[in-house]
mmCIF file of the N, C-alpha and C atoms, coordinates in Angstrom:
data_MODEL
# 
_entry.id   MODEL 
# 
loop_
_atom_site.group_PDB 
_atom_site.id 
_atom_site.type_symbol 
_atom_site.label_atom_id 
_atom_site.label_alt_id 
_atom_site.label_comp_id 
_atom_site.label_asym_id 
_atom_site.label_entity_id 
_atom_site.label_seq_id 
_atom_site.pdbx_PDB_ins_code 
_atom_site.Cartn_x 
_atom_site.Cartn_y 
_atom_site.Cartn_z 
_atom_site.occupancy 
_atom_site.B_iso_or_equiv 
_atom_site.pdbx_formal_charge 
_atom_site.auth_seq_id 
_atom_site.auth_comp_id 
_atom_site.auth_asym_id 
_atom_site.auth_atom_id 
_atom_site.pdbx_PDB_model_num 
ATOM 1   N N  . UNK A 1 1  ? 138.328 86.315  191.959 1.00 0.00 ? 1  UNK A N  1 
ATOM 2   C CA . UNK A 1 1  ? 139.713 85.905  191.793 1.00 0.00 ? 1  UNK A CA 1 
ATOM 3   C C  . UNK A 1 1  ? 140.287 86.586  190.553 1.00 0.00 ? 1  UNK A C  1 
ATOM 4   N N  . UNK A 1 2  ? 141.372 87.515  191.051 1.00 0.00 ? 2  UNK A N  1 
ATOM 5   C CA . UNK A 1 2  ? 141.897 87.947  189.849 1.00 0.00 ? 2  UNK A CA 1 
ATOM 6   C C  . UNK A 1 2  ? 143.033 86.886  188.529 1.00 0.00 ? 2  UNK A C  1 
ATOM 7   N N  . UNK A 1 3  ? 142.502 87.108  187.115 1.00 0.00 ? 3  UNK A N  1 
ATOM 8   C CA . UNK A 1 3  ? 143.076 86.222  186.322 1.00 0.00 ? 3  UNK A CA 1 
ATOM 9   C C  . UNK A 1 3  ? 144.525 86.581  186.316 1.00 0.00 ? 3  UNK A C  1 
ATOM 10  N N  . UNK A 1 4  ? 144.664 88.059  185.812 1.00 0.00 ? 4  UNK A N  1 
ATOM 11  C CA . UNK A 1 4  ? 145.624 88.442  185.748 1.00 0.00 ? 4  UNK A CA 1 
ATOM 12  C C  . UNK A 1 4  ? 145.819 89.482  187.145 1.00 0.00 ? 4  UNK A C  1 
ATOM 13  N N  . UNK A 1 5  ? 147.165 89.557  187.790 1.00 0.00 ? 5  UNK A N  1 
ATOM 14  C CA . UNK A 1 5  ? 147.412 90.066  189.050 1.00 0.00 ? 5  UNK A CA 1 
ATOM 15  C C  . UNK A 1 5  ? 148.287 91.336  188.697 1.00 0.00 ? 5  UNK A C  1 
ATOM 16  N N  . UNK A 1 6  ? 148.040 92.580  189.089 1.00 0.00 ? 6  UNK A N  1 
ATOM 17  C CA . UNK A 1 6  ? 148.554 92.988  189.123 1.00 0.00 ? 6  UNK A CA 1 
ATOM 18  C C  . UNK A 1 6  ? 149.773 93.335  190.523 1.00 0.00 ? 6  UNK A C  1 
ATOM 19  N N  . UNK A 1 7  ? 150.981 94.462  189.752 1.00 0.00 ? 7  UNK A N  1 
ATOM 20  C CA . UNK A 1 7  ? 151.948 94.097  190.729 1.00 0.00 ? 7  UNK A CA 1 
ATOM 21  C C  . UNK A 1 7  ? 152.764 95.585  190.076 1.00 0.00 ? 7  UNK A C  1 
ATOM 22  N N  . UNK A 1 8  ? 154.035 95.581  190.852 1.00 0.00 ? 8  UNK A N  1 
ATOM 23  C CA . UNK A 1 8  ? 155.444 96.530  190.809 1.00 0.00 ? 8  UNK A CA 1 
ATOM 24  C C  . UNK A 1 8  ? 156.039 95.941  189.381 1.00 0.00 ? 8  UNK A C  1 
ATOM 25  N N  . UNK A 1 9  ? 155.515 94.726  188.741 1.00 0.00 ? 9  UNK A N  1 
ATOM 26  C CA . UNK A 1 9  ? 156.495 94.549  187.839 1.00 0.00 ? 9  UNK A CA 1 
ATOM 27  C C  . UNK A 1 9  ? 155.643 94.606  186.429 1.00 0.00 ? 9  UNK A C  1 
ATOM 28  N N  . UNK A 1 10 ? 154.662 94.868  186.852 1.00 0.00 ? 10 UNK A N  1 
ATOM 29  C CA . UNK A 1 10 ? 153.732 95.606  185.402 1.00 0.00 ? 10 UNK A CA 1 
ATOM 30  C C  . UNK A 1 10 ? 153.959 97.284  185.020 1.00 0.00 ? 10 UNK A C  1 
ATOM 31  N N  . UNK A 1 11 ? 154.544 97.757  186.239 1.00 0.00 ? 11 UNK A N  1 
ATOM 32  C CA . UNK A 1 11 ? 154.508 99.466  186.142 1.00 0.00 ? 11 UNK A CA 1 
ATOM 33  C C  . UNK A 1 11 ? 155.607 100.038 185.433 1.00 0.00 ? 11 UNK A C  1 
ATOM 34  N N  . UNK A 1 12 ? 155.125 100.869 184.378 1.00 0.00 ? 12 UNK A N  1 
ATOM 35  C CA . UNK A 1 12 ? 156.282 101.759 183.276 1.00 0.00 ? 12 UNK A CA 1 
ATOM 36  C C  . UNK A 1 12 ? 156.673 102.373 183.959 1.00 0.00 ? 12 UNK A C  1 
ATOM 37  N N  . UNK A 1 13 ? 156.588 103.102 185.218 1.00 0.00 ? 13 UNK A N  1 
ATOM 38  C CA . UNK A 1 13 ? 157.569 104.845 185.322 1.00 0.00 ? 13 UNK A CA 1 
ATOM 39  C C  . UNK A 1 13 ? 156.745 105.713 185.257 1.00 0.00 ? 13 UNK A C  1 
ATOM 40  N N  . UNK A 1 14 ? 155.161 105.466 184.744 1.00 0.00 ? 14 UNK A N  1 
ATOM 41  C CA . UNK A 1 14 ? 154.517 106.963 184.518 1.00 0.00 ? 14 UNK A CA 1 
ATOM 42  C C  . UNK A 1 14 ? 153.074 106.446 185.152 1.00 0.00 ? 14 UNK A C  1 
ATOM 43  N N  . UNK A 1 15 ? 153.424 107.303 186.246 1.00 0.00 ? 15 UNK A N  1 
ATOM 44  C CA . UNK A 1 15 ? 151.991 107.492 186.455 1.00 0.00 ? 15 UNK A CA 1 
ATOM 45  C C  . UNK A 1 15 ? 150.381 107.322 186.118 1.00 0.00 ? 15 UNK A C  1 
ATOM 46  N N  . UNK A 1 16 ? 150.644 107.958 184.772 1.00 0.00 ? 16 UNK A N  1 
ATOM 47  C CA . UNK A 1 16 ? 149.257 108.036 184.310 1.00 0.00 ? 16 UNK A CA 1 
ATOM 48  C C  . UNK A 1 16 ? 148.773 106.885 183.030 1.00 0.00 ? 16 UNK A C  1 
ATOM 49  N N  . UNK A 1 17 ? 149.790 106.519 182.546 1.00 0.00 ? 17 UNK A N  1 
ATOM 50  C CA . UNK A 1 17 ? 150.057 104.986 182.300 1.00 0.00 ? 17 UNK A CA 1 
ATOM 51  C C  . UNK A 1 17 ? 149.630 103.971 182.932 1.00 0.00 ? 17 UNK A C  1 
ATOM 52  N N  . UNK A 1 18 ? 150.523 103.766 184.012 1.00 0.00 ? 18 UNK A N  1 
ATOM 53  C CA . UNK A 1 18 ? 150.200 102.936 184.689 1.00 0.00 ? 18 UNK A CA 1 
ATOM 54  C C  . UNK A 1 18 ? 149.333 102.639 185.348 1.00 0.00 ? 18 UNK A C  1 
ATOM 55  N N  . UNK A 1 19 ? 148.535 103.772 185.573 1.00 0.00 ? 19 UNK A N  1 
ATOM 56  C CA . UNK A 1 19 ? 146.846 103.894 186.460 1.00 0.00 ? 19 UNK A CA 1 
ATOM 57  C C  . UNK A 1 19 ? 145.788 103.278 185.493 1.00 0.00 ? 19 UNK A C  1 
ATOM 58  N N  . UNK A 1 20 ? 146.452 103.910 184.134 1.00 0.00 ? 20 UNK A N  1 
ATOM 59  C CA . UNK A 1 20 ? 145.242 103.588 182.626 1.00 0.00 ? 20 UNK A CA 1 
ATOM 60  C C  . UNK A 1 20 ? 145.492 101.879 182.568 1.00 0.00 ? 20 UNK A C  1 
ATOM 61  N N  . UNK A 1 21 ? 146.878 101.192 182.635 1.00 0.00 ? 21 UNK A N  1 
ATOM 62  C CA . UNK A 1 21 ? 146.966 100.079 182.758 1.00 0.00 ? 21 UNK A CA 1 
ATOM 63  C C  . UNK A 1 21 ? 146.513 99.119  183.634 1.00 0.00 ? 21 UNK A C  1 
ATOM 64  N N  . UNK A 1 22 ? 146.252 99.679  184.667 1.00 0.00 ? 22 UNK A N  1 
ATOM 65  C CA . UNK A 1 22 ? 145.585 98.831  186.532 1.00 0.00 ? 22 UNK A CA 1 
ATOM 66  C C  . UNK A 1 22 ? 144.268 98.590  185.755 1.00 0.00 ? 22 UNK A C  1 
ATOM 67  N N  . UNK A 1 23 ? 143.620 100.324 185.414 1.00 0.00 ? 23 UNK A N  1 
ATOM 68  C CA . UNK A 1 23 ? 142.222 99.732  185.240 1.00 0.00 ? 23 UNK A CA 1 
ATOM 69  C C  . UNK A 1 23 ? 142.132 98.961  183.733 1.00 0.00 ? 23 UNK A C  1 
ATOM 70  N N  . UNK A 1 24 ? 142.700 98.536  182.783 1.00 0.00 ? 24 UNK A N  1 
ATOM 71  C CA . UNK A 1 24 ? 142.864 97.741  181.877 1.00 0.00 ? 24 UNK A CA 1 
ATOM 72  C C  . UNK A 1 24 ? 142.482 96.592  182.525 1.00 0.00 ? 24 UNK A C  1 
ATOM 73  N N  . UNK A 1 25 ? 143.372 96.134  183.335 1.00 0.00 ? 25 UNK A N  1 
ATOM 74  C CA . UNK A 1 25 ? 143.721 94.665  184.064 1.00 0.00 ? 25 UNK A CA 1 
ATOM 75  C C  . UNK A 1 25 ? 142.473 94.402  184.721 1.00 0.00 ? 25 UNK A C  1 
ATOM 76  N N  . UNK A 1 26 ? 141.825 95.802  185.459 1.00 0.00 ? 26 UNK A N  1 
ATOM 77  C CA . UNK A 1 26 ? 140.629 95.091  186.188 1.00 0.00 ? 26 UNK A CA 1 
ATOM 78  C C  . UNK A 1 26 ? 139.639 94.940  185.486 1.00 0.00 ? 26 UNK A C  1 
ATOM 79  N N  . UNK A 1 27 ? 139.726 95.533  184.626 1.00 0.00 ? 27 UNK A N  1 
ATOM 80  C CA . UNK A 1 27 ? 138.198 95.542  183.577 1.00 0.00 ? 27 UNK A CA 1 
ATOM 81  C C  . UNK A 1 27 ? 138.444 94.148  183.082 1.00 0.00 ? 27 UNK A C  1 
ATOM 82  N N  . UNK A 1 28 ? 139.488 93.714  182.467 1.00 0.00 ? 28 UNK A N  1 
ATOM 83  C CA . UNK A 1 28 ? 139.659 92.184  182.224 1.00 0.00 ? 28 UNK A CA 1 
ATOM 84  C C  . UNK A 1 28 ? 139.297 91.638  183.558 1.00 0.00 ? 28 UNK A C  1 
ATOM 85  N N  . UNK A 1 29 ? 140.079 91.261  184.439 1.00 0.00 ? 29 UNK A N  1 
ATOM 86  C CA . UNK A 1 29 ? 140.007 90.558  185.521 1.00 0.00 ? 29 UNK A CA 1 
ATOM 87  C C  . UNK A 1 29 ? 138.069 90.619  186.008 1.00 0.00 ? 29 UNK A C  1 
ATOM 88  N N  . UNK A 1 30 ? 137.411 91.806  185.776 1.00 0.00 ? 30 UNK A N  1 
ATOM 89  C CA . UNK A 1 30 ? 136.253 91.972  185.737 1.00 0.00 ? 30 UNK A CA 1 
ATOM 90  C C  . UNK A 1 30 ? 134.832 91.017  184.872 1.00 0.00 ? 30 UNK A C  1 
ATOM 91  N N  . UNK A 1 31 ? 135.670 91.016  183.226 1.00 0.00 ? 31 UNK A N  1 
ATOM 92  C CA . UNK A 1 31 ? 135.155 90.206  182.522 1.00 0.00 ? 31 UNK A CA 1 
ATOM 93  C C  . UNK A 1 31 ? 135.193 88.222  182.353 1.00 0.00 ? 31 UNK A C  1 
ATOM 94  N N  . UNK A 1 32 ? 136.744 88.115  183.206 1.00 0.00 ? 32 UNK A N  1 
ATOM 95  C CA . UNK A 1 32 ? 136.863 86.509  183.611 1.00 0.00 ? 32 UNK A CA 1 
ATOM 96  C C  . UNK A 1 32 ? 135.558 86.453  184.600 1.00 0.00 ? 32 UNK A C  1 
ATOM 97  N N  . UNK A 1 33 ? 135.635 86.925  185.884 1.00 0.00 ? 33 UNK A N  1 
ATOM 98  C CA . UNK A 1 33 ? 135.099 86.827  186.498 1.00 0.00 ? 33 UNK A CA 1 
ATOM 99  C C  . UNK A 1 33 ? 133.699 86.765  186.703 1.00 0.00 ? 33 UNK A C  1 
ATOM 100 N N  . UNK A 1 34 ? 132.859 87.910  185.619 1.00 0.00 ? 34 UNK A N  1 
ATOM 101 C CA . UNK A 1 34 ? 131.604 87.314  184.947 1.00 0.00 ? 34 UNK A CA 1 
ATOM 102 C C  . UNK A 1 34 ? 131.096 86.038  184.495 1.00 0.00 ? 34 UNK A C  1 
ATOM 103 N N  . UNK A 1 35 ? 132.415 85.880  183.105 1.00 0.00 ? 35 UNK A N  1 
ATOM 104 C CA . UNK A 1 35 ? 132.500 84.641  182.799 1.00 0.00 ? 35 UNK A CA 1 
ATOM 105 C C  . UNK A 1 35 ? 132.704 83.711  184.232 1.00 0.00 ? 35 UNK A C  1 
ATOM 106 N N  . UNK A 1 36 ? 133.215 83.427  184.431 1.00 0.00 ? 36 UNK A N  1 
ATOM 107 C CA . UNK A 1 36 ? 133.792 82.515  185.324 1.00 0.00 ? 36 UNK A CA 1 
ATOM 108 C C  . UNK A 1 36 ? 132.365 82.283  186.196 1.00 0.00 ? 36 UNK A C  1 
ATOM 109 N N  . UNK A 1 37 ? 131.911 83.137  186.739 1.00 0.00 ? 37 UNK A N  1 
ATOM 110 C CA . UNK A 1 37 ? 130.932 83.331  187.504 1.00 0.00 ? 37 UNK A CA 1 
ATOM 111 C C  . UNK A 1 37 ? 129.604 82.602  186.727 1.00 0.00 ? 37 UNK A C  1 
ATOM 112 N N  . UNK A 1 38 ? 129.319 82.419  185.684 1.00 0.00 ? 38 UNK A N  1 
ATOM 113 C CA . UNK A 1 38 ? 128.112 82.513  185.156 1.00 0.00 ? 38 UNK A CA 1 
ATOM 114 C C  . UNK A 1 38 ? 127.069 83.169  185.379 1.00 0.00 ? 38 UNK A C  1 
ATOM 115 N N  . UNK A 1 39 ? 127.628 84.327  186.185 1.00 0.00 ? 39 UNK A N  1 
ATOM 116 C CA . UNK A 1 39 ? 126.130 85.199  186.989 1.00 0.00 ? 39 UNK A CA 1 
ATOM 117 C C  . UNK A 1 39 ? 125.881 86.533  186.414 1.00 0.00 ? 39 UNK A C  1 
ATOM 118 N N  . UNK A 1 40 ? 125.281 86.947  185.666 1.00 0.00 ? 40 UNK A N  1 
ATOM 119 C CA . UNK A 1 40 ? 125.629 88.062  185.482 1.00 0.00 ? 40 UNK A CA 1 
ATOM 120 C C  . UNK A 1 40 ? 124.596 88.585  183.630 1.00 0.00 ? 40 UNK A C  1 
ATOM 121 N N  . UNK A 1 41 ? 125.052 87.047  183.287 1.00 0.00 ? 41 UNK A N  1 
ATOM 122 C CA . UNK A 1 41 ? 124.578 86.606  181.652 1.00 0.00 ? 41 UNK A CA 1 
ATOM 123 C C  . UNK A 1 41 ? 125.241 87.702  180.642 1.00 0.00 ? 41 UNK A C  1 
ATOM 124 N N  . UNK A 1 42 ? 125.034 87.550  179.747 1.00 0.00 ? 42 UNK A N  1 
ATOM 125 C CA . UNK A 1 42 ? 125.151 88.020  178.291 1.00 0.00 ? 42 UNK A CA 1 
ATOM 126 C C  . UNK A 1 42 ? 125.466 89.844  178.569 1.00 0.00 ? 42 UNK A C  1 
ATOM 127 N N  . UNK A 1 43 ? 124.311 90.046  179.244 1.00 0.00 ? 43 UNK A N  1 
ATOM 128 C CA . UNK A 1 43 ? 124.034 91.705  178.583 1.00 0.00 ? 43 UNK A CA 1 
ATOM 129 C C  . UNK A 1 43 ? 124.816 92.067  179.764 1.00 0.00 ? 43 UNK A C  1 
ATOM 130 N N  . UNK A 1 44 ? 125.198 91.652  181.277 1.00 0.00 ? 44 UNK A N  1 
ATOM 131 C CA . UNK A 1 44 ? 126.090 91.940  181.940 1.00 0.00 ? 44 UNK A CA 1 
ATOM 132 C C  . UNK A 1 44 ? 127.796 92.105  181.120 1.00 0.00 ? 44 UNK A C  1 
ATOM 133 N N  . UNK A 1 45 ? 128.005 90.871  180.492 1.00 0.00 ? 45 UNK A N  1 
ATOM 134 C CA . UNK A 1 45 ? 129.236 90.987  179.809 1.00 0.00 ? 45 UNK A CA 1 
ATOM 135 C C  . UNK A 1 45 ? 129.476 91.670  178.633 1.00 0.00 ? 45 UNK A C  1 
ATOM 136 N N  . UNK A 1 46 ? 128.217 91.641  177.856 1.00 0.00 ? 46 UNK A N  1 
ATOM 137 C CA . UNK A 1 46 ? 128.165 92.810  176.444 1.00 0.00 ? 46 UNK A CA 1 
ATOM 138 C C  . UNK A 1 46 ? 128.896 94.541  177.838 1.00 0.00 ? 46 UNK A C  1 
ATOM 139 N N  . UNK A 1 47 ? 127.847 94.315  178.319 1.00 0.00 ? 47 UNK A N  1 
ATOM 140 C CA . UNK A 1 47 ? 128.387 95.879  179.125 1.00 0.00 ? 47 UNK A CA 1 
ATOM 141 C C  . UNK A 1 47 ? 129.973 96.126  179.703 1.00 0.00 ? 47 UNK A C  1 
ATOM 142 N N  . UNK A 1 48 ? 130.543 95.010  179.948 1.00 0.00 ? 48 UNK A N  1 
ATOM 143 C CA . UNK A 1 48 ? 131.859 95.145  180.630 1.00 0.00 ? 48 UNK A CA 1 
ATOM 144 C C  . UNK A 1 48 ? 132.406 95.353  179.415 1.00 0.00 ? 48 UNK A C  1 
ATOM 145 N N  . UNK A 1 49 ? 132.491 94.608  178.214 1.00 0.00 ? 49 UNK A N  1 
ATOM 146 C CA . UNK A 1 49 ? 133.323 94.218  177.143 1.00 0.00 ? 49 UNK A CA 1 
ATOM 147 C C  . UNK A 1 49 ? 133.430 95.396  176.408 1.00 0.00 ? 49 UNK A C  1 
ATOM 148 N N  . UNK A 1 50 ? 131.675 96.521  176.209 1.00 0.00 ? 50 UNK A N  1 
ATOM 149 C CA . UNK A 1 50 ? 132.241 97.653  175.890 1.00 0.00 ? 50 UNK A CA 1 
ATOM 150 C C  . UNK A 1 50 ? 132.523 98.648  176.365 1.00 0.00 ? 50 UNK A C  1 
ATOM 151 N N  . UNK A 1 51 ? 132.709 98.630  177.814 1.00 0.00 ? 51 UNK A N  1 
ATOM 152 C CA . UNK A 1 51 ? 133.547 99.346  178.886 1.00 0.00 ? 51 UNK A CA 1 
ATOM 153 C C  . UNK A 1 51 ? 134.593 99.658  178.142 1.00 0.00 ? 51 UNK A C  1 
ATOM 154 N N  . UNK A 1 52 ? 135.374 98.000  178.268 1.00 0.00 ? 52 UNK A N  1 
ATOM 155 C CA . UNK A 1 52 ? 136.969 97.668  178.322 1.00 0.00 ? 52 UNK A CA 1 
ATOM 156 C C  . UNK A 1 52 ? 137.337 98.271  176.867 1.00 0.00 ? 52 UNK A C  1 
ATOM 157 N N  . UNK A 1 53 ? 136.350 98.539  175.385 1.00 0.00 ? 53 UNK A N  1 
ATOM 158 C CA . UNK A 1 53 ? 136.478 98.341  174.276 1.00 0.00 ? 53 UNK A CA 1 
ATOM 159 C C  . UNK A 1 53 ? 137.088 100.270 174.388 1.00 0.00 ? 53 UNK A C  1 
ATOM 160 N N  . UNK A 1 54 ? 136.169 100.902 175.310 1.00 0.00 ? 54 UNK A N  1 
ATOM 161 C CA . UNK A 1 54 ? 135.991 102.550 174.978 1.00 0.00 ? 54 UNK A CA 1 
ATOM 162 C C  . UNK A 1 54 ? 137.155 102.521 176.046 1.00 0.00 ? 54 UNK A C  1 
ATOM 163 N N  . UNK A 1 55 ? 137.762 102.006 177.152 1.00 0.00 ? 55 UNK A N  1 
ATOM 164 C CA . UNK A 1 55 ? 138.054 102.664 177.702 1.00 0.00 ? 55 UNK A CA 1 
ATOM 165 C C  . UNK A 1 55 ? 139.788 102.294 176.917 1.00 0.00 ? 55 UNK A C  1 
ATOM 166 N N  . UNK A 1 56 ? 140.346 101.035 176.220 1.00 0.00 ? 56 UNK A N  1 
ATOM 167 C CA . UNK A 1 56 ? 141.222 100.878 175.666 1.00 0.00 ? 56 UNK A CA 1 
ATOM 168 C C  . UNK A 1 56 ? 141.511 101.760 174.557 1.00 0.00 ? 56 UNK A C  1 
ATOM 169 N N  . UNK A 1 57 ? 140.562 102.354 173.760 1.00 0.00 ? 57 UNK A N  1 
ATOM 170 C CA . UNK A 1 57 ? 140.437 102.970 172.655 1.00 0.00 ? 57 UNK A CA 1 
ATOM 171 C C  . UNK A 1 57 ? 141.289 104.851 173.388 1.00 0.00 ? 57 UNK A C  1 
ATOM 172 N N  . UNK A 1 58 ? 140.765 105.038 174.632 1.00 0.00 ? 58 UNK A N  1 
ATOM 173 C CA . UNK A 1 58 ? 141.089 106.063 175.127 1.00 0.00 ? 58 UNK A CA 1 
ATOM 174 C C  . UNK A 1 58 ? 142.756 105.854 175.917 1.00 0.00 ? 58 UNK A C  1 
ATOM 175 N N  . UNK A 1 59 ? 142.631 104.509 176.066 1.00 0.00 ? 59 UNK A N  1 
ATOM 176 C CA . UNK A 1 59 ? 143.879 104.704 176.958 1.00 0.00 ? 59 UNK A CA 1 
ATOM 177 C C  . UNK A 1 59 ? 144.926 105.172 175.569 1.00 0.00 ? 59 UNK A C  1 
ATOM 178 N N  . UNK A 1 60 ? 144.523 104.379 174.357 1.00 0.00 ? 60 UNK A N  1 
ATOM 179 C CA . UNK A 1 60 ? 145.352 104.196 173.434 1.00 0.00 ? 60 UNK A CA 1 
ATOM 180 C C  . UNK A 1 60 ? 145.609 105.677 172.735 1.00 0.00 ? 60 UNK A C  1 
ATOM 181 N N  . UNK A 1 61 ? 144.729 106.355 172.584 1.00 0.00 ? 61 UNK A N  1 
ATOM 182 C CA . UNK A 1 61 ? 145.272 107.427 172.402 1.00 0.00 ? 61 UNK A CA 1 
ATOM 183 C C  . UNK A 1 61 ? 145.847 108.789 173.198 1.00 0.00 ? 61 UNK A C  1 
ATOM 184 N N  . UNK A 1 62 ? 145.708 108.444 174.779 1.00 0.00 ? 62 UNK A N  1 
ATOM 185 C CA . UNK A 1 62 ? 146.764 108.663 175.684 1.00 0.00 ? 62 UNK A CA 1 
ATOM 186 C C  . UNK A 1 62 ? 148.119 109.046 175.470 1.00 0.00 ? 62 UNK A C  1 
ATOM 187 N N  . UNK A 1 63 ? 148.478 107.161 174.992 1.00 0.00 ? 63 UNK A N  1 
ATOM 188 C CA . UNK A 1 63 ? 149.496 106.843 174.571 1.00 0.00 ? 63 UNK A CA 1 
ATOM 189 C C  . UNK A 1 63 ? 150.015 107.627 173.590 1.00 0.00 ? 63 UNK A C  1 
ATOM 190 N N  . UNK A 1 64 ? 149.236 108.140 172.524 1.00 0.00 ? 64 UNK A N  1 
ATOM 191 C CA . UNK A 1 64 ? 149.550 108.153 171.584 1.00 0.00 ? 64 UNK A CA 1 
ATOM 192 C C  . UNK A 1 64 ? 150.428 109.770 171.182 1.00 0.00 ? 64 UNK A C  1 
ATOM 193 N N  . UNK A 1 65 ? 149.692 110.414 172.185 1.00 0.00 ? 65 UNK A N  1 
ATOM 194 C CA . UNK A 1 65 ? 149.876 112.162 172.672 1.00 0.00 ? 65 UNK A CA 1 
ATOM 195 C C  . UNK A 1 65 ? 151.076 112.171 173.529 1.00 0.00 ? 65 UNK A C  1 
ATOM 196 N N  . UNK A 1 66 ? 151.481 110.892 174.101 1.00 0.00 ? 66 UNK A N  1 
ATOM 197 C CA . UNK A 1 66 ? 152.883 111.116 174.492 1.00 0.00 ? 66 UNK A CA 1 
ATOM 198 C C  . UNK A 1 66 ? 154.068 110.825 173.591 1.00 0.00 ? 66 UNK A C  1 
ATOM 199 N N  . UNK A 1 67 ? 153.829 110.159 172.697 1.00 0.00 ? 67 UNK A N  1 
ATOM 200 C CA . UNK A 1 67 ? 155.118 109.644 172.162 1.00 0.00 ? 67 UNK A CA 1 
ATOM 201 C C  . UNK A 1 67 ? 155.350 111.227 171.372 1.00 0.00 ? 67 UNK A C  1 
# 
């Protein structure tokens, strides 16, 4: 079950943004769902969390090459 849903009214206009943003949402929606789940334990969620940690760090400087 996704926590947060994505949709048409999360999307900036850019493409490649907005793709970096989907998978934001699922990597969260990924880590409730661990949690939520209790299945998975600790070193399952250490692994998602520094997924979400490297892959934010990259989206962010994405961002950062456009402005």
């Amino acid at each position: 079950m996704a926590y947060i849903k994505w949709g048409p009214d999360l999307e900036i206009g850019h493409s490649t943004i907005d793709y970096q943003h989907r998978t934001l949402v699922n990597r969260l929606n990924d880590l409730y769902d661990i949690k939520q789940s209790g299945k998975g334990g600790e070193v399952l969620l250490q692994v998602v969390l520094d997924e979400l940690v490297q892959y934010a760090q990259y989206h962010f400087a994405t961002e950062e090459k456009l402005m």
